[in-house]
C-alpha positions as CSV (number, residue, x, y, z in Angstrom):
1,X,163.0,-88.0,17.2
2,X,161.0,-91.1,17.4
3,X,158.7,-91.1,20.6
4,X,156.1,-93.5,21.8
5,X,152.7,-92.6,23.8
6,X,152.3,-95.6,27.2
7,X,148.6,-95.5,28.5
8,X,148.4,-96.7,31.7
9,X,145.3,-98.7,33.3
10,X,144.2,-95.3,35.1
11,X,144.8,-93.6,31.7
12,X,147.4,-91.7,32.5
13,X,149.7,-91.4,29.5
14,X,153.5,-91.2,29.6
15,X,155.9,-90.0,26.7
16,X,158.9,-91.3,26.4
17,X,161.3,-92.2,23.9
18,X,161.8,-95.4,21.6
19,X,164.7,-96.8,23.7
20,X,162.7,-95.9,26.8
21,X,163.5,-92.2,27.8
22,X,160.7,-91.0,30.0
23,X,159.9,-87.5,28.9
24,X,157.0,-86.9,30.7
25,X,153.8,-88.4,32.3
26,X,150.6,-86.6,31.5
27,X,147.1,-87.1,33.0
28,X,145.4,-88.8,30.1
29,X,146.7,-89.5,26.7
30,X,144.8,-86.2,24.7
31,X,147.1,-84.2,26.5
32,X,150.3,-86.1,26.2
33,X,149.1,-85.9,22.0
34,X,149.0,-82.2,22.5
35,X,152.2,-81.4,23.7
36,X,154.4,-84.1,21.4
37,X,152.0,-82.1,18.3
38,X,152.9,-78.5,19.6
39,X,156.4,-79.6,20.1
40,X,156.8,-81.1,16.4
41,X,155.3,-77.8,15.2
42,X,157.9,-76.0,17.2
43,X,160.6,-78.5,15.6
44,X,158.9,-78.3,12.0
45,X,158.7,-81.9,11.9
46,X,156.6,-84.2,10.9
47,X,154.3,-85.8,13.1
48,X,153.2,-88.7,10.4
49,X,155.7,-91.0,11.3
50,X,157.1,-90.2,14.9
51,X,154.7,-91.2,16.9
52,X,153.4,-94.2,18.2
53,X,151.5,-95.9,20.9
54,X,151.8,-98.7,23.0
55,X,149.5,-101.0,24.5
């Protein structure tokens, strides 16, 4: 699964999915980092190349 990290101007940080899926909303964007890492451990995959971030 491909996922993207959102910022928002009061740096809260929402995770959601390439085509838009919000998974969750987080209260700043370390934390949202946290949980997609823990859950790609989980999921044994690699984190490399499934994340990004969006301005």
């Amino acid at each position: 699964m491909y996922c993207l990290i959102k910022e928002w101007p009061n740096k809260m940080a929402t995770l959601m999915t390439e085509d838009g899926v919000v998974l969750w909303t987080f209260s700043n964007i370390e934390e949202a980092r946290k949980v997609w890492h823990e859950w790609c451990s989980l999921h044994k995959d690699s984190i490399a190349n499934q994340i990004g971030a969006l301005d």
